[in-house]
MIMI-391351 format. One line per field, with one value per residue (C-alpha): residue number from 0; residue in three letters; x, y, z. Coordinates in Angstrom, 1 decimal. Example, Ala and Ser with C-alpha at 12.3 -4.5 7.8 and 13.67 -1.06 7.14 Angstrom:
<recs>
nr = c(0, 1)
rest = c(ALA, SER)
x = c(12.3, 13.7)
y = c(-4.5, -1.1)
z = c(7.8, 7.1)
</recs>
This chain:
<recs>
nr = c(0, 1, 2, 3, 4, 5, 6, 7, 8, 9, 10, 11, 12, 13, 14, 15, 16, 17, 18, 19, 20, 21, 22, 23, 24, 25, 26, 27, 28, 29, 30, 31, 32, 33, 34, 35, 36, 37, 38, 39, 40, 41, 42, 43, 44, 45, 46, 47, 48, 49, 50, 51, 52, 53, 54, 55, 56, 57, 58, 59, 60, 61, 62, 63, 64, 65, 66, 67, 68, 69, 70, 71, 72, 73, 74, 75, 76, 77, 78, 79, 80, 81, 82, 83, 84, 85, 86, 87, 88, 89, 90, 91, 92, 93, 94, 95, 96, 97, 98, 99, 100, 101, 102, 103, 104, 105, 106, 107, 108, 109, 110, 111, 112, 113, 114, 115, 116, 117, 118, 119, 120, 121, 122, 123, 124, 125, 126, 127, 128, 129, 130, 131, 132, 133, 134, 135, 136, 137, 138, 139, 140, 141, 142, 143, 144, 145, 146, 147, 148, 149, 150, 151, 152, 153, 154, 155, 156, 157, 158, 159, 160, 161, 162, 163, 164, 165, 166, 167, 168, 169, 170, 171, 172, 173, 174, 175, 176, 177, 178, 179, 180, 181, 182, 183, 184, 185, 186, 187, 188, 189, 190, 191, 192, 193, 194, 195, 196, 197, 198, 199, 200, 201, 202, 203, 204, 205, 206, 207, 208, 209, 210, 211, 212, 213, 214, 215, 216, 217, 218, 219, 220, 221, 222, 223, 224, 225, 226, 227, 228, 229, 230, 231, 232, 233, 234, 235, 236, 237, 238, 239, 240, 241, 242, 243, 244, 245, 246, 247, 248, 249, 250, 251, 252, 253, 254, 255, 256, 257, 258, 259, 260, 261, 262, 263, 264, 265, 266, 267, 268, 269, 270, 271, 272, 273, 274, 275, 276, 277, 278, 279, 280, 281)
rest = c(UNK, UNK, UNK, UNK, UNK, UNK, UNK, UNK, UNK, UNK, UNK, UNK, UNK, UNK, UNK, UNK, UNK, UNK, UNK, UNK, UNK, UNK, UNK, UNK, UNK, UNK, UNK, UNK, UNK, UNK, UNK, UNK, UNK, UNK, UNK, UNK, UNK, UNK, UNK, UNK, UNK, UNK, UNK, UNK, UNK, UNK, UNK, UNK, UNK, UNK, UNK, UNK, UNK, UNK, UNK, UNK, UNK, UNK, UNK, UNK, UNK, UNK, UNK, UNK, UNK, UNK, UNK, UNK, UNK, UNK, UNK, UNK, UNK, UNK, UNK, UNK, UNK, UNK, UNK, UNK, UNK, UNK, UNK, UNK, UNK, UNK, UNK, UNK, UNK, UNK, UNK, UNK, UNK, UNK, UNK, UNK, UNK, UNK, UNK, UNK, UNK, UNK, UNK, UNK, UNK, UNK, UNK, UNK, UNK, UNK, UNK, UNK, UNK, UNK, UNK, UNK, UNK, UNK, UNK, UNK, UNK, UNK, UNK, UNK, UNK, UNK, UNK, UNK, UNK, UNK, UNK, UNK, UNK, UNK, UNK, UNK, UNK, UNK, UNK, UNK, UNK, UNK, UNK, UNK, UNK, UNK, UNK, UNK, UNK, UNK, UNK, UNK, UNK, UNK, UNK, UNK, UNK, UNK, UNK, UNK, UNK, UNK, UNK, UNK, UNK, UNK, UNK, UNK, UNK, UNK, UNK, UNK, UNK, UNK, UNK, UNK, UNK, UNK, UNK, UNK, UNK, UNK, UNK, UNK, UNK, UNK, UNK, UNK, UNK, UNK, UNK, UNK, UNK, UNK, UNK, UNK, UNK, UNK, UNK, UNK, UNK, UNK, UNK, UNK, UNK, UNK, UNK, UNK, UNK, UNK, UNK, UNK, UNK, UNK, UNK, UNK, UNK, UNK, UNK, UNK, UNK, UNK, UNK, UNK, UNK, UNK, UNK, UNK, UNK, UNK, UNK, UNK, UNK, UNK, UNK, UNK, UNK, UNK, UNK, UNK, UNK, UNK, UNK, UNK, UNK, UNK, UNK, UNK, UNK, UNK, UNK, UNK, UNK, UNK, UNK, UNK, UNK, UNK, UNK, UNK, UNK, UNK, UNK, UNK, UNK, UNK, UNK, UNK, UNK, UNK, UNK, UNK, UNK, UNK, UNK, UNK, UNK, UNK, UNK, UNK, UNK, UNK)
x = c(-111.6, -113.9, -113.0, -111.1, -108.4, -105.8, -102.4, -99.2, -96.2, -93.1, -89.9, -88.7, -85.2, -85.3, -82.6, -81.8, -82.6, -85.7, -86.8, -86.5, -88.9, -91.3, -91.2, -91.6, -94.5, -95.7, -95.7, -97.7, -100.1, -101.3, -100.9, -98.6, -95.4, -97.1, -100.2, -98.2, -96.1, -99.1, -101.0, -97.7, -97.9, -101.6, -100.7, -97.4, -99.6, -102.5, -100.3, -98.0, -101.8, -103.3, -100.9, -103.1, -101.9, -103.9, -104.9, -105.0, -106.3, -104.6, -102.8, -104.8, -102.6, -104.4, -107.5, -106.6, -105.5, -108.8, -108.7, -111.9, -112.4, -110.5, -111.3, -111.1, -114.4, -115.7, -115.4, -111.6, -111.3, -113.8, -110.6, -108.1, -110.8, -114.0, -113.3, -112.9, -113.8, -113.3, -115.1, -116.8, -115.9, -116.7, -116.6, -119.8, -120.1, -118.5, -117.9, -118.0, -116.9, -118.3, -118.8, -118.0, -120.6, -120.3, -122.3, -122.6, -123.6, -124.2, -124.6, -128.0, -126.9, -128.6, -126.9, -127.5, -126.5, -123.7, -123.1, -120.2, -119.3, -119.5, -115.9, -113.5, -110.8, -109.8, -110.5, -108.5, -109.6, -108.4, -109.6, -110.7, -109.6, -108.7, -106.1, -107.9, -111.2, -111.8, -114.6, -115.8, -118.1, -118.0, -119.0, -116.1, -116.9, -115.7, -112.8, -110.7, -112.0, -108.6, -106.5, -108.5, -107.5, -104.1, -104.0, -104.8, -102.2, -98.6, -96.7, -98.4, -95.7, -97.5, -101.2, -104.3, -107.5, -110.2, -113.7, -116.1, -119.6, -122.0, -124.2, -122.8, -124.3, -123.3, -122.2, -121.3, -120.1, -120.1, -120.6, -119.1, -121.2, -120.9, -118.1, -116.4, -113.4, -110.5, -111.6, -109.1, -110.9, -110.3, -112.8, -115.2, -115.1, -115.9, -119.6, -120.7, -123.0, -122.8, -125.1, -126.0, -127.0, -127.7, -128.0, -127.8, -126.7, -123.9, -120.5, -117.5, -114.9, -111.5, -107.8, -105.0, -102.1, -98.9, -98.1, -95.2, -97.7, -99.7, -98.9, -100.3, -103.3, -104.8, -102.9, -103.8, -107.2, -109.9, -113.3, -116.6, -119.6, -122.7, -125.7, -127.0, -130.3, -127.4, -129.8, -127.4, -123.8, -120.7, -116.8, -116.8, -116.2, -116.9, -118.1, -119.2, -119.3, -121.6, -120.2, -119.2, -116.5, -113.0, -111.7, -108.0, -106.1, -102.4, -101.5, -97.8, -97.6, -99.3, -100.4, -100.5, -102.5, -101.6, -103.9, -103.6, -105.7, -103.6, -105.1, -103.0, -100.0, -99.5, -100.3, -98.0, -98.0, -95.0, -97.0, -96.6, -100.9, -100.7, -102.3, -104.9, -105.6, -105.9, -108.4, -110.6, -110.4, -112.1)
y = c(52.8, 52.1, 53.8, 50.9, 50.7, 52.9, 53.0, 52.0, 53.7, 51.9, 51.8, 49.2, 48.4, 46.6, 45.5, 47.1, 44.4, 43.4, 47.6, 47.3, 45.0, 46.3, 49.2, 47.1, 45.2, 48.6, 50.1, 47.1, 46.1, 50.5, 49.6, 51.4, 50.1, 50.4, 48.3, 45.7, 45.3, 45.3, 42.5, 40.6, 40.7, 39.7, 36.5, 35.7, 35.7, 34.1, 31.3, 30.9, 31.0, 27.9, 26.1, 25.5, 24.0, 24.0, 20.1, 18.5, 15.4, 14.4, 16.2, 17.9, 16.6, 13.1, 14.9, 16.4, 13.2, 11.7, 9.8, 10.3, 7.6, 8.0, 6.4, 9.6, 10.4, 13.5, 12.6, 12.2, 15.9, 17.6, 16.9, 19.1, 21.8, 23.7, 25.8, 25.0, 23.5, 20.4, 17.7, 14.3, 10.8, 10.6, 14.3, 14.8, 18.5, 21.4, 21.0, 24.1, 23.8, 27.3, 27.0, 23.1, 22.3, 20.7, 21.4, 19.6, 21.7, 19.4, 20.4, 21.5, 24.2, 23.2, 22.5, 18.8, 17.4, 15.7, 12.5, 11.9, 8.5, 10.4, 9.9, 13.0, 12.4, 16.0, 18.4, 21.4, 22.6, 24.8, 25.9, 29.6, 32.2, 35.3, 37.9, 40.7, 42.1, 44.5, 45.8, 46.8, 49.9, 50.7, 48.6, 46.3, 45.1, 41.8, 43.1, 44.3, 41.7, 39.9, 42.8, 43.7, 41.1, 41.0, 44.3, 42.5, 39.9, 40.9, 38.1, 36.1, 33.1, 32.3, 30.4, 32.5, 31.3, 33.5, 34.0, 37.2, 37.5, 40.2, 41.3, 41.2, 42.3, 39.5, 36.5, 33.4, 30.1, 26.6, 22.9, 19.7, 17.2, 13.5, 11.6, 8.3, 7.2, 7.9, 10.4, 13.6, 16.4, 19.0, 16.7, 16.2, 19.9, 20.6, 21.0, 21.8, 23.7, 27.5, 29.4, 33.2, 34.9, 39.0, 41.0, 38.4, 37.6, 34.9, 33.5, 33.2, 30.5, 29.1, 29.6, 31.6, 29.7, 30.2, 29.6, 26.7, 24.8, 23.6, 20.0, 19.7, 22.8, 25.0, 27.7, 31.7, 32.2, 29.1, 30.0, 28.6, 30.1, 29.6, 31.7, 33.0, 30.9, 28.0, 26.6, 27.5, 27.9, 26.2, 27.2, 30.7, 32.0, 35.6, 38.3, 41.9, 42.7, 45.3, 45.0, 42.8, 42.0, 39.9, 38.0, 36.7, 34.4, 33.7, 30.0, 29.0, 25.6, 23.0, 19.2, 17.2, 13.4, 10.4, 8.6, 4.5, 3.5, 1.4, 4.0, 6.6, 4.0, 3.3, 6.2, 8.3, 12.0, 13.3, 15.5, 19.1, 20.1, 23.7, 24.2, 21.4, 22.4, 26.1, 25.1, 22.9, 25.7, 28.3)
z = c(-26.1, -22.3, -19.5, -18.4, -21.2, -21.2, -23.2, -22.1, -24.0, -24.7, -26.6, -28.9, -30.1, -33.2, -35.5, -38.8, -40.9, -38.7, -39.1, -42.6, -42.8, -40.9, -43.0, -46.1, -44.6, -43.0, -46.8, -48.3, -45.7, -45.3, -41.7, -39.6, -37.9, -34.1, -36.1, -36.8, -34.0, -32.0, -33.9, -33.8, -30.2, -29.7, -32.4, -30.4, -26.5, -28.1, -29.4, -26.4, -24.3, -26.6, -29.1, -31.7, -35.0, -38.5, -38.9, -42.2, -42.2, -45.0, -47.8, -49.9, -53.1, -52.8, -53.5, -56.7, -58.0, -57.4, -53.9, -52.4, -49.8, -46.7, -42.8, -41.1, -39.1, -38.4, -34.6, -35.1, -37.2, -34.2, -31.8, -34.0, -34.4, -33.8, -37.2, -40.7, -44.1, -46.3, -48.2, -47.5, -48.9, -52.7, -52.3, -51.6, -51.2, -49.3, -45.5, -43.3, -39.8, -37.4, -33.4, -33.3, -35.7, -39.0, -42.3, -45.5, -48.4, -51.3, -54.8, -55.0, -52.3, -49.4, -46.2, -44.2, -40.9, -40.6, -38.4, -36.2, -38.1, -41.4, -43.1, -45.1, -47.8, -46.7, -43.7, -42.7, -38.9, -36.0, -33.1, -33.6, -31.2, -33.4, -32.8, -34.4, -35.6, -38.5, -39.3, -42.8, -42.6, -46.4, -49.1, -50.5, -54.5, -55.9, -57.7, -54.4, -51.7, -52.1, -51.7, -48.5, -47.3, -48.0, -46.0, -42.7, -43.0, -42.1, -44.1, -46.8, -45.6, -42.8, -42.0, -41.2, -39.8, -41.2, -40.5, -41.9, -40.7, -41.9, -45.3, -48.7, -51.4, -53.6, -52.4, -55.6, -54.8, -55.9, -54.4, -56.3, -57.3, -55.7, -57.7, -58.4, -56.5, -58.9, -61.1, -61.0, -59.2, -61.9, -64.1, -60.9, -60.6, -64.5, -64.0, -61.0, -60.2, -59.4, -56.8, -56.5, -53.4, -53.1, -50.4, -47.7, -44.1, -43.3, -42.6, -44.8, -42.8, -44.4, -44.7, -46.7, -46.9, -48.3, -51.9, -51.4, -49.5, -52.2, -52.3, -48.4, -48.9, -51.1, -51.4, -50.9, -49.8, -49.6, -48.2, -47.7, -47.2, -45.0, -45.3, -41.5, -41.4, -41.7, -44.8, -48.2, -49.1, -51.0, -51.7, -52.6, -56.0, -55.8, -53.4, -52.2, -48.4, -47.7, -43.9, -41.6, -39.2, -39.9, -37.1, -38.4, -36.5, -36.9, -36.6, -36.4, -36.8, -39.4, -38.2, -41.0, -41.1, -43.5, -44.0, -44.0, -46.5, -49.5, -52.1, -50.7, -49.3, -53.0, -54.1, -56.7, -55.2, -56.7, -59.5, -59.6, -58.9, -58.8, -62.2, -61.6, -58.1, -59.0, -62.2, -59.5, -56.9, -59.0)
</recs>
């Protein structure tokens, strides 16, 4: 804390039901009851302060059953967000949204500019302006980066913006190939090729959303990553922070666009995806 912070104490009269759950999320999160109330808080200003939503440009269901050809522009996603991932018509490698500026990273791992006419089947933006910052002084392996996260969320029923820049000590991700129009993603996704970076510098940017959102969003956590020279990356498979800082923000509300194209007008969307969707994802 500056010398220009200080502390103000308060009281707080909560409900028994709404105490009980505070405890509960207090005992599952390893974050104390004043923790959480206070990061509720920051989310609840932030969001009165800008109303931001989570955009989709289109649900992310029509993806998994293979429509990859949509009109919407990248000019027309930049004015739902500054943050964010996606793909590009035909699915043509892994977008990554960071500071306003958009990345393609096709599937020999390198990272190209993108135009504003360029078109997406699926984009999912905000604009970024976390509520809190962690940061991660001791090494975090592969097998517990999930649950790391999980302690800095206080409800997995909710959306979370999520950004980590630092060093990791292993960082594993993938980028689809270019496909066909039509062809089911979890066969688009079947070969695609897989990238290894150690010990390096960069930016992991993406979502967790909740599990019964999966028809509209992949669900849990969904990452990109983009190494620091801005030159590699791809969806993230696996990784080891080293350190870095977490910026999370909490975003109430979900904007969702459908597209007008007759693929998906006469489309069939009623499938249940999770498996599929879940398969492509990893």
């Amino acid at each position: 804390m500056n010398e220009n912070q200080h502390l103000s104490r308060f009281e707080v009269c909560l409900s028994d039901e709404l105490h009980t759950k505070l405890i509960n999320a207090a005992k599952r999160t390893g974050c104390t009851e004043t923790d959480l109330i206070e990061r509720a808080l920051r989310r609840f200003l932030a969001y009165k302060h800008t109303g931001t939503a989570v955009y989709l440009s289109a649900p992310i269901n029509a993806l998994v059953e293979g429509f990859y050809v949509e009109n919407t522009t990248i000019s027309d996603i930049k004015k739902h967000g500054d943050f964010g991932l996606g793909t590009f018509n035909y699915l043509d490698g892994e977008m990554v949204v960071l500071d306003g500026n958009f990345y393609q990273i096709r599937s020999d791992g390198n990272v190209y500019s993108v135009d504003k006419n360029e078109k997406s089947p699926f984009a999912c933006v905000t604009f970024f302006n976390p509520d809190t910052y962690d940061d991660v002084v001791n090494s975090v392996d592969a097998s517990k980066f999930y649950d790391f996260l999980n302690k800095l969320i206080p409800s997995e029923n909710m959306l979370y913006a999520i950004r980590i820049d630092g060093t990791f000590s292993h960082v594993r991700t993938r980028a689809v190939p270019k496909s066909e129009n039509y062809r089911p993603l979890v066969e688009a996704t079947k070969n695609q090729p897989v990238f290894d970076f150690h010990d390096v510098e960069g930016c992991l940017a993406g979502f967790y959303t909740p599990r019964f959102m999966e028809s509209l969003n992949a669900p849990g956590y969904h990452l990109h990553f983009l190494t620091k020279d801005r030159q590699h990356g791809g969806h993230l498979i696996e990784c080891a922070m080293q350190n870095a800082r977490i910026g999370i923000q909490h975003v109430p509300e979900l904007e969702v666009g459908l597209p007008v194209t007759l693929d998906y007008l006469t489309a069939d969307l009623t499938r249940d995806i999770g498996k599929d969707l879940d398969k492509a994802e990893k």
